[in-house]
N, C-alpha and C positions, 0 to 999 in steps of 0.2 A: 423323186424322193430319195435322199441319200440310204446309205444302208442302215444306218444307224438305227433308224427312222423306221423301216422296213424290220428290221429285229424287233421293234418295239411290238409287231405283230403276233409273236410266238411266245409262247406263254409257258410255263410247268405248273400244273396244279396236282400232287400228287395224290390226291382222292381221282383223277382222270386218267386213266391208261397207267395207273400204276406210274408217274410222275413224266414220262414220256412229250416232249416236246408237244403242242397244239398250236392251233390257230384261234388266234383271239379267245380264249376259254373256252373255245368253244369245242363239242367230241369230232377232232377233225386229227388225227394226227399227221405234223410234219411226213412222218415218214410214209404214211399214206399216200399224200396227194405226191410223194415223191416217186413212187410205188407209180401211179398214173401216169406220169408223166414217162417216167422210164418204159411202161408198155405200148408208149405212143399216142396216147392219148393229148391233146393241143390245150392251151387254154381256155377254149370255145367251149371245149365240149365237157373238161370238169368244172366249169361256171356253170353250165346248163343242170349240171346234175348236182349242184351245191349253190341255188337261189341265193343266199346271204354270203357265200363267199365274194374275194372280191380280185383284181387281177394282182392288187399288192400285195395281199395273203402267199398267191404262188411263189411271185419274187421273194418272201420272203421265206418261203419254203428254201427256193434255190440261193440263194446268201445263204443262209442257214448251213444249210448243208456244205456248200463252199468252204467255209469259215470252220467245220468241223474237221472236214476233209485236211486243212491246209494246216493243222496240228498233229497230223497221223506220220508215224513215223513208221515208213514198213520194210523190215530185214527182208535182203531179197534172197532166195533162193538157190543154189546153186542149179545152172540150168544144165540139162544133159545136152548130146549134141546127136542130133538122129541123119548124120550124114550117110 
């Protein structure tokens, strides 16, 4: 499934988490199951614990997020040097 295809997954309904990315309308936010994923959690095991999810819901989590990410412009810092 192209990505395109896969965005079509994520939803904003702003009566739901305060208008916050979802999964198919439904009370699932993006950034949650991103949240899971980052704790290490597999796609086995947040399927098991979300029946009506599905594995292109995540990928679409992760596009999602890519796609945010890759508009982020971030000033870097001046780094110290602890030699």
């Amino acid at each position: 499934m192209d990505e395109n295809m896969l965005l079509q997954r994520i939803t904003v309904n702003p009566k739901i988490f305060n208008g916050k990315p979802i999964i198919r309308g439904r009370r699932l936010a993006v950034e949650h199951v991103l949240g899971m994923l980052a704790a290490g959690d597999n796609m086995e095991i947040i399927l098991e614990g979300y029946p009506w999810l599905e594995q292109e819901d995540i990928q679409a989590c992760l596009v999602y997020a890519r796609r945010m990410v890759g508009h982020e412009r971030i000033e870097t810092l001046p780094m110290e040097s602890y030699a």
